[in-house]
N, C-alpha and C positions, 0 to 999 in steps of 0.2 A: 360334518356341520350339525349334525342331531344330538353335538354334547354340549352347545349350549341352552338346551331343555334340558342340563339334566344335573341336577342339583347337589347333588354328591356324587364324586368318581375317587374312585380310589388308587392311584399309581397309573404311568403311560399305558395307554391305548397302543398296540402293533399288530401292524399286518404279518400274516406269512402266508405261503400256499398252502394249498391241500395235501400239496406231499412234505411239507415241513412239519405241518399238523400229523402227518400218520406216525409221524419218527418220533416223535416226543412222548404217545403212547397216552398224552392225555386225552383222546375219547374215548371212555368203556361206557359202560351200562352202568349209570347212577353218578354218572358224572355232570356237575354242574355246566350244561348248555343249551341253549336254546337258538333257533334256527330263524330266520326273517326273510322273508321270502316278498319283492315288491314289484309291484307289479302297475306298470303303467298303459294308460287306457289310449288306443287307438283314437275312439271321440269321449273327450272327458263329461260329456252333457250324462254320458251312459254311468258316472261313478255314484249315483242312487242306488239305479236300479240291480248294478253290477257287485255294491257293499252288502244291498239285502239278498240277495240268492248266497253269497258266499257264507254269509252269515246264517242263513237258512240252512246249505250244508254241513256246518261247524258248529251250530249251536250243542249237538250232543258229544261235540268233544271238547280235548283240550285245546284247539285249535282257536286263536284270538285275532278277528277281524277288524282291522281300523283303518280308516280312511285319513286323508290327509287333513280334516279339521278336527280330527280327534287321534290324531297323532300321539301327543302328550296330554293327557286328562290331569297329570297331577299339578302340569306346568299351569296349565288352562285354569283349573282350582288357585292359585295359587295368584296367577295374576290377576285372576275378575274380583278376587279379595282385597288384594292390593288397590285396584280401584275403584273397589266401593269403597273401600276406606280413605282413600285422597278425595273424594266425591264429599264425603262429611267430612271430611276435615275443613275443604272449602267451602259447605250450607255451614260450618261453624263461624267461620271467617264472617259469612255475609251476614249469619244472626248479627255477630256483631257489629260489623261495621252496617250494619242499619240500623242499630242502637245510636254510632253516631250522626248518621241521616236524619235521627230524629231528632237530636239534641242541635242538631246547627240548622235543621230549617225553623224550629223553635225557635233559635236565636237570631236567626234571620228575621222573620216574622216579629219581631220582638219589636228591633230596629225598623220595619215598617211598618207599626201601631199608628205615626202621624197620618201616614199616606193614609192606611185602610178607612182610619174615623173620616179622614176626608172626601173619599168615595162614597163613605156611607152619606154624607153631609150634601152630598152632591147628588144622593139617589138611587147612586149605587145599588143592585142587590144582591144581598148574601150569595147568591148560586154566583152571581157575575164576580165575584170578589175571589170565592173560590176558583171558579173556573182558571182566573187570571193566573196566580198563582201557580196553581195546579201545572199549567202548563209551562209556565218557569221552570218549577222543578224538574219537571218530565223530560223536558227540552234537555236542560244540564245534565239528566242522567242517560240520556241517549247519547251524547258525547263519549260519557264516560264507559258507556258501555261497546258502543262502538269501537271505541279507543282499548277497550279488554278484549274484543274480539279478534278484532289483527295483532294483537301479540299475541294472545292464546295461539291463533293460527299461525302464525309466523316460529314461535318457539320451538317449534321440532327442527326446525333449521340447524338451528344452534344447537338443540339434544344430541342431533344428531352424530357429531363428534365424540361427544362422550359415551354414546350408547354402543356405537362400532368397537368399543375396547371390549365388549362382555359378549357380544355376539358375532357368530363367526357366518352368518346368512345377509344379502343385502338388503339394505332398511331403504326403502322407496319412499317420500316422501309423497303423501296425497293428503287431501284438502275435502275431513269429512263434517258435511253440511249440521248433520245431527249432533254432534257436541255442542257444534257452537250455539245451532240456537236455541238449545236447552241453557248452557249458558247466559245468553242474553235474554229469556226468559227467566230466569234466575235472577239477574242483577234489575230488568225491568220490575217484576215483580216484587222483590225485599225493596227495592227505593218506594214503591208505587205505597206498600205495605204502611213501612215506615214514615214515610211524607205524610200518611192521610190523617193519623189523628191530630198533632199541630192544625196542619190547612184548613179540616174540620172549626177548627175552636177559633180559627183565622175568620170566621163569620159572625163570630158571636161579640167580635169588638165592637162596641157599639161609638157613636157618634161624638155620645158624651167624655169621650173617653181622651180626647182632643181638647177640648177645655179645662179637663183633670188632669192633666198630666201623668196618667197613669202610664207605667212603660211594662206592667207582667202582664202574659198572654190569660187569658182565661182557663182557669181550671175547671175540673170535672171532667164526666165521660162528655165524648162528643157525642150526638142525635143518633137515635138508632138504624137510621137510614146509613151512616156512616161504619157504624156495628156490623149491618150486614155485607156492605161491600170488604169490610176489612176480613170477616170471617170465607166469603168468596175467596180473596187473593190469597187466604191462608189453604184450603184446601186447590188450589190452582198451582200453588207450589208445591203439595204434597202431592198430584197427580206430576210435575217437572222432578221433586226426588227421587220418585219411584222407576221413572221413565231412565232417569241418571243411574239410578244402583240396578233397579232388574229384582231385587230384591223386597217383596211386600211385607217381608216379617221387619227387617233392616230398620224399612224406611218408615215403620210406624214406632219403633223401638226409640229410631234419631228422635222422631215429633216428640213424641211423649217423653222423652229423657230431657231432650230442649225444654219444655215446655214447664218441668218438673225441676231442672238446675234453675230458669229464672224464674222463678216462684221462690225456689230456696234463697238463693243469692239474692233476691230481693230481702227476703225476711232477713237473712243476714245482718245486710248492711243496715236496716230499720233496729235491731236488736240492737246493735253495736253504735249505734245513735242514741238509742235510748238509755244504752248504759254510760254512754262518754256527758249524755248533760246531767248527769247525776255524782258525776267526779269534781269534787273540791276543784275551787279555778286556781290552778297554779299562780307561783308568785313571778316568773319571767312571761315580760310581758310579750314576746314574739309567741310562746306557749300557749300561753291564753289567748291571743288571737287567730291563732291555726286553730285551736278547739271551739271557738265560738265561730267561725267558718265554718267548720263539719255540721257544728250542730245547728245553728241557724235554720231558720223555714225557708224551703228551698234549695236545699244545701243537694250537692251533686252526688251525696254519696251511694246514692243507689245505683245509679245508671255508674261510674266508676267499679264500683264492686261488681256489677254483674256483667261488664265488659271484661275487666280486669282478670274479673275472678275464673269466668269462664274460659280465656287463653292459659290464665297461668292453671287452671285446672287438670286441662288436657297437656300441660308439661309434666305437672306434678305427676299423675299417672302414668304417662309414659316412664321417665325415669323412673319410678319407683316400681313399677312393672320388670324393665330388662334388668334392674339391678339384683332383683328378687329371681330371675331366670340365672343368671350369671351365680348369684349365690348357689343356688342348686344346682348347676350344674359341677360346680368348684367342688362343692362340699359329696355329691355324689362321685365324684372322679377320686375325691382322697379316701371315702369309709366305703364304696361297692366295685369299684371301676376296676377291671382285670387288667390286665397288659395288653393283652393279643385275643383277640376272635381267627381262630384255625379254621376255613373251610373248607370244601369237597374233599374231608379225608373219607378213602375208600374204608370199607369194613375190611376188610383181608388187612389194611395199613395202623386202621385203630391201638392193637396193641401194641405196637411198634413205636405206633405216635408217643403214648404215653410212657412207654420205658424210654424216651428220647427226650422227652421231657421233664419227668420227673428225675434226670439223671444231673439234672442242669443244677448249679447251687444258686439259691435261692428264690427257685420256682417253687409254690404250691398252690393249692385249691386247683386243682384239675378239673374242669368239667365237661362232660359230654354229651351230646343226646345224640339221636338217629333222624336225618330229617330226607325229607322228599315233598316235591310240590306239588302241588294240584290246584286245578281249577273249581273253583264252588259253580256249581253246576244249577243245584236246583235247592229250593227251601221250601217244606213241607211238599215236595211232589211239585212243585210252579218252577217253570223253567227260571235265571236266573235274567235272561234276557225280555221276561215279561213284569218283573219286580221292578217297581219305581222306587227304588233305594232311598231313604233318607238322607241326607247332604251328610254328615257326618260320618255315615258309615259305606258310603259310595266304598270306598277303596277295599270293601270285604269283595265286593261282586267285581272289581273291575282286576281284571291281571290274576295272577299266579299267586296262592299265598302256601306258604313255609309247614308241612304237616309232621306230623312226629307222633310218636307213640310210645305208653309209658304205663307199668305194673302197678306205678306208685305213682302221686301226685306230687307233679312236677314243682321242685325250690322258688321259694320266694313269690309262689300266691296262693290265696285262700279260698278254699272251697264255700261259698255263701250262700248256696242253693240244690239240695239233691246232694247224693254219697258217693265214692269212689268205687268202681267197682273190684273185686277181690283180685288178689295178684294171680289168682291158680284160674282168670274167669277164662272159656274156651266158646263162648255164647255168639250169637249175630253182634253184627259191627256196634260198638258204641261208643259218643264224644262226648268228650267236655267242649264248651265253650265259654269263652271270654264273656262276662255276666253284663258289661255294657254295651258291647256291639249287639248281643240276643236281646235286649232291651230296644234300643234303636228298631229293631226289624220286628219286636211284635212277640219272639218265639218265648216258648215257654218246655217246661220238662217233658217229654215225651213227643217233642216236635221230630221231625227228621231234618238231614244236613245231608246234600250227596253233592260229591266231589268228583272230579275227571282225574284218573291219574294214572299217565301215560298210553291217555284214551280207553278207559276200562271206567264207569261208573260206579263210585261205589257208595252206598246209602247208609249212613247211621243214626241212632236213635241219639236222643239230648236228655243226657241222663243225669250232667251236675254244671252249674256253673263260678267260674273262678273269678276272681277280684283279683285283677293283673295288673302291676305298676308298671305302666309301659315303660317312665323315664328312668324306670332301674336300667341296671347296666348286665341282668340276668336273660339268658336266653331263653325267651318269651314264645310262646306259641300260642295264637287266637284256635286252634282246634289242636286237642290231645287224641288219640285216638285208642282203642283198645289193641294190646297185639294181639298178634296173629291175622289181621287186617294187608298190613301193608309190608310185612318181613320180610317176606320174598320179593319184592317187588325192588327193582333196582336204585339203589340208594346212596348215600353217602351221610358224614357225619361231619359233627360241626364240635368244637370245642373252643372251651376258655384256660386262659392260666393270669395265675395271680404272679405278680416279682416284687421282690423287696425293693431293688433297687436298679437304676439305667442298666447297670453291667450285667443283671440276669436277665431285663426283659432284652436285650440285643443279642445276650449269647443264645437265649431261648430261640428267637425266630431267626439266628443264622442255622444252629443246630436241625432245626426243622425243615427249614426251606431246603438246606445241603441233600438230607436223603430222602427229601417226599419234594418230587419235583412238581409234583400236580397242586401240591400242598398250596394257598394261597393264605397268607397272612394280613389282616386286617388290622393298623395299630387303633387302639383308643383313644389315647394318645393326639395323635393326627384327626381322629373323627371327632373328640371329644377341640380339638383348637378348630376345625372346619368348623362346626358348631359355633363355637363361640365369635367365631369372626362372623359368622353369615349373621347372628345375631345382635354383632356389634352393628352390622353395616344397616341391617334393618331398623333397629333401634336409631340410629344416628339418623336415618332416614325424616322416620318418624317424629324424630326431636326436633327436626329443619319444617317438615310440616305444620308440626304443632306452634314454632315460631310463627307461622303464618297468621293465627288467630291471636298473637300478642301484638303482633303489626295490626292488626286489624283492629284491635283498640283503640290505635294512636286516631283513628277518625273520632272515638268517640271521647278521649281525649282533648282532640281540637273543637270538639262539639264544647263540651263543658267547659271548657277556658271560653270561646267565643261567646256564649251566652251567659258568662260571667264577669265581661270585659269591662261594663257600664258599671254596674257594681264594685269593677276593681278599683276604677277610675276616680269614681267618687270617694273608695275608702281611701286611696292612696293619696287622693289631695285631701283629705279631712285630715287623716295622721301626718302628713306635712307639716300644717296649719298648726297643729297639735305637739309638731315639735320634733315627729318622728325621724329619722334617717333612712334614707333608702337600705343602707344595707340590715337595719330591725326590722323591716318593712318586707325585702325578700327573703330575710330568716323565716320569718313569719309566713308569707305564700310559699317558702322550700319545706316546713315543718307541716304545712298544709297540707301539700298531696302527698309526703311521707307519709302522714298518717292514714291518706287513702289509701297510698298503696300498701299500706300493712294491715288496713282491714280488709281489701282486696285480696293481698297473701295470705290471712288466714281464712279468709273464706274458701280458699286454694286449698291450700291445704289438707281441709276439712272434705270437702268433694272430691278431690284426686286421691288424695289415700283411701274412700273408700270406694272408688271407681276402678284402683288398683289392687284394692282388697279383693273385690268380687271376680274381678278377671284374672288373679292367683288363683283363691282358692276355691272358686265356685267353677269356671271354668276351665285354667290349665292342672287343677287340683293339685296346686303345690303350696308348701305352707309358709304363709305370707309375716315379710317380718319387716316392720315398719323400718327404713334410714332417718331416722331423724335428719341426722346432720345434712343429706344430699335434699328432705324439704323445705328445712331451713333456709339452705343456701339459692333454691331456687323461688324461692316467694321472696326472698329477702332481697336477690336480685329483680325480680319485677318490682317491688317496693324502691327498688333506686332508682329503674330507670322511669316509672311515674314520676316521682319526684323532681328528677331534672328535665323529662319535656313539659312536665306540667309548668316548672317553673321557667322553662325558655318560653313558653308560649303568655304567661300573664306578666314577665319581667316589663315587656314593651312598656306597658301601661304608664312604670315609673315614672317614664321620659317627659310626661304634659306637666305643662308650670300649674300650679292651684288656680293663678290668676285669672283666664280663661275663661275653666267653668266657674267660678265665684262668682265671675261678672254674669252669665248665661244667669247662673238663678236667681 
């Protein structure tokens, strides 16, 4: 049951006995095995106090103690990433759709301008006005939230089916309190947020405004009493992000990146306003009237673009993220990628290996090194179990890592710190290390590194460090060692071979597997498609996510169409009267949010590729090369589908006769 933890396996899993295992002759000294020994507790209250003494006894060896919540550390890593990353993908959702919260109680509020002057005419006051309201909205967002929390709870139900196909452990379903009502703290909070500056300005209608016929809400900042409640609920949900992620660097990183994309995306959409009323008025007239829409005072195209821009941003990024991984991974498989990874060959087997090898036609680039494992023990003299590791580099300190040793410095990386030492050196132990993991931990030249190997301590000086491309397809080592260190020490070796073509790399590993039975072969091949499918599926994942925050538009969306309706109303009976056609009339509102959502898309654009820029090459340090053609395609598709809900949403309008409101005014 412990392999669905475990992320990559290479070929079936088989039992045999002890005495089937002595016949096959694969246990010697230096043979790749490790032993698991489990051990279950009489009274499990005692597995504290029974993990620290064991670990007390085992700390100076190779000896690794884990208890049953730290079973898999890499799985663990791996899924609390996973959801903190679904965690903002949903604070993105609710950025936005409380953008549309604010555009439809806005428009709400619009539509009850008669009522309010009338309150006020009556004595109404301001606090009492808001208050009323206030609790309107509150009320309909406690529905709504209500109403997300018994799905949210309920949806594992239904996961559930599809999650038992990838895990082979039973999934219990239970019903926990803390999600949800961080959740419903979440969805309270961004309505309460969003609601308050409209309802704020909902006070400042004045009486007279009932005899004017004024029907736009009041502009300006609201009172600063309303400033500082709204600055409250903003840090009220950054104490609910942080409680959600776990994460304090994360969730000040989200604020500030939010906070920084609508500021941009604002400016944006103001820029591209400012250049569209400065464009010649085209001579069809549905043209002109979609661009005197956009530009108009008042015109929706901020709140559009920063809803818009912000879902389609986080698609553009994504895509243009896996498609930049998938490149590199394609393009490294054709110009570095070997055939076959050969390991636990014995040293006594080495030479044999390779005349079996090199015998094959169209095998070359042979390569080998000597490897054996050890545990990192201590850094600079501090045990390894007293070092509070950096997140990034947790996985040096945790488990068994791969050591080797070499006269010369090892193919395909660069020494960028400190000198190699001489092939003929006969001196105390010394290493190289990997130049970003000794970054991460602090060390510098002349630090020490001691290792456990095969429970014997052994201490080296840090004498150079190397610039290592992990995603090469070269056999890699985070610690090089000096020989005569570890030679005698029981071992085995690892090699690669290159092939022209299927027909060498298959005769290659039948030829080898036939007379080295211990021999295990690893295809690239197979690692290199495991790979790319774990990535697809992740990626695809991710795409269906990041869809959530382009649904999450469609509120603001219906915000803008709704607060736009009165206004459509009157244009569409004036161009009536004027002789229009309905179907000029919805060219005209379909050329409308086209053009929104094409400043939306390139606002996308513009932020995803460089949101994709930075997470290529700043942090998976691969070199980023922009898809045109897959940005295109996905801005240009959010630009369509704006388009047609914007215009299923203000079509309605068409339907009223002129005569009507002609008679009203």
């Amino acid at each position: 049951p412990d392999r669905s933890i475990s992320f990559v396996s290479f070929g079936p899993r088989v039992l045999v006995s002890q005495e089937t295992l002595a016949k096959t002759s694969l246990q010697q000294p230096g043979s790749f095995i490790s032993y698991k020994t489990r051990l279950i507790l009489d009274n499990p209250a005692d597995s504290v106090t029974t993990t620290n003494a064991l670990e007390a006894r085992a700390e100076s060896t190779h000896v690794r103690i884990r208890n049953l919540l730290d079973a898999a550390p890499g799985f663990d890593t791996f899924i609390n990433q996973a959801e903190i990353f679904l965690v903002l993908v949903g604070l993105t959702a609710l950025l936005i759709g409380g953008l549309g919260v604010a555009g439809a109680v806005r428009a709400w509020l619009t539509s009850r301008m008669p009522v309010i002057a009338t309150l006020k005419c009556l004595g109404a006051p301001s606090k009492l006005i808001f208050r009323i309201y206030l609790l309107q909205v509150m009320s309909i967002t406690m529905i709504g939230v209500i109403a997300g929390v018994m799905v949210g709870a309920i949806a594992p139900l239904f996961a559930i089916d599809v999650l038992s196909g990838y895990v082979t452990v039973p999934l219990d379903i239970t019903l926990y309190p803390r999600p949800l009502l961080i959740a419903a703290g979440f969805g309270i909070g961004t309505s309460f947020l969003f609601a308050l500056w409209p309802l704020a300005k909902a006070e400042e209608v004045r009486a007279a405004h009932l005899f004017r016929s004024l029907n736009d809400m009041p502009g300006g900042l609201p009172k600063p009493l309303y400033l500082g409640i709204s600055l409250i609920t903003i840090l009220a949900l950054s104490v609910l992000a942080f409680l959600a992620t776990g994460n304090l660097l994360m969730t000040v990183s989200f604020i500030g990146g939010s906070i920084l994309s609508l500021f941009l995306l604002a400016g944006l959409g103001d820029a591209m306003v400012f250049v569209l009323r400065r464009v010649p008025a085209p001579h069809m007239v549905p043209v002109r009237l979609a661009l005197s829409a956009i530009t108009r005072p008042g015109s929706p195209v901020r709140s559009m673009v920063i809803a818009f821009g912000l879902g389609l941003s986080v698609l553009v990024a994504v895509s243009v993220s896996e498609a930049n991984l998938n490149r590199q991974i394609d393009a490294r498989v054709a110009e570095d990628a070997p055939a076959w990874f050969f390991i636990d060959i014995q040293p006594h087997q080495i030479d044999a290996f390779e005349t079996t090898a090199g015998s094959i036609a169209g095998i070359s680039n042979i390569s080998k090194t000597p490897m054996l494992r050890g545990r990192v023990s201590a850094l600079n003299g501090v045990l390894s179990s007293q070092i509070d590791a950096p997140p990034n580099a947790e996985w040096v300190l945790r488990g068994d890592r791969a050591l080797t040793w070499s006269a010369t410095p090892p193919k395909g990386s660069d020494i960028v710190e400190g000198t190699w030492w001489p092939a003929d050196y006969k001196g105390p132990p010394l290493v190289s290390m990997a130049k970003e993991e000794a970054d991460e931990f602090g060390l510098v030249l002349g630090d020490t590194i001691s290792v456990n190997v095969l429970g014997r301590n052994v201490t080296a000086e840090i004498v150079n460090f190397r610039q290592i491309d992990w995603q090469s397809f070269n056999i890699n080592f985070l610690f090089v060692l000096t020989p005569g260190v570890l030679d005698k020490a029981p071992h085995s070796w690892i090699a690669t071979t290159d092939a022209v073509d299927d027909a060498a790399t298959d005769a290659v590993e039948r030829a080898v597997t036939d007379q080295f039975s211990n021999v295990s072969a690893v295809s690239v091949k197979e690692a290199v498609s495991l790979a790319q499918r774990v990535i697809g599926l992740l990626g695809g994942a991710v795409q269906i996510t990041a869809l959530v925050t382009l649904v999450a538009g469609i509120a603001v969306l219906a915000g803008t169409v709704a607060s736009t309706e009165a206004q459509r109303l009157s244009d569409s009976v004036i161009l009536k009267v004027l002789g229009a056609t309905r179907l000029s009339i919805s060219i005209a509102w379909f050329l409308e949010y086209a053009f929104l959502g094409i400043l939306a898309g390139i606002a996308a654009a513009i932020i995803g590729s460089l949101a994709s820029y930075g997470l290529v090459e700043r942090i998976l340090n691969i070199e980023f090369e922009l898809d045109i053609m897959l940005v295109l395609i996905t801005t240009l598709a959010g630009a369509g589908a704006t388009a047609l809900l914007g215009l299923a949403g203000a079509i309605k309008t068409l339907g009223h006769k002129p005569g009507p409101l002609l008679r009203e005014v």
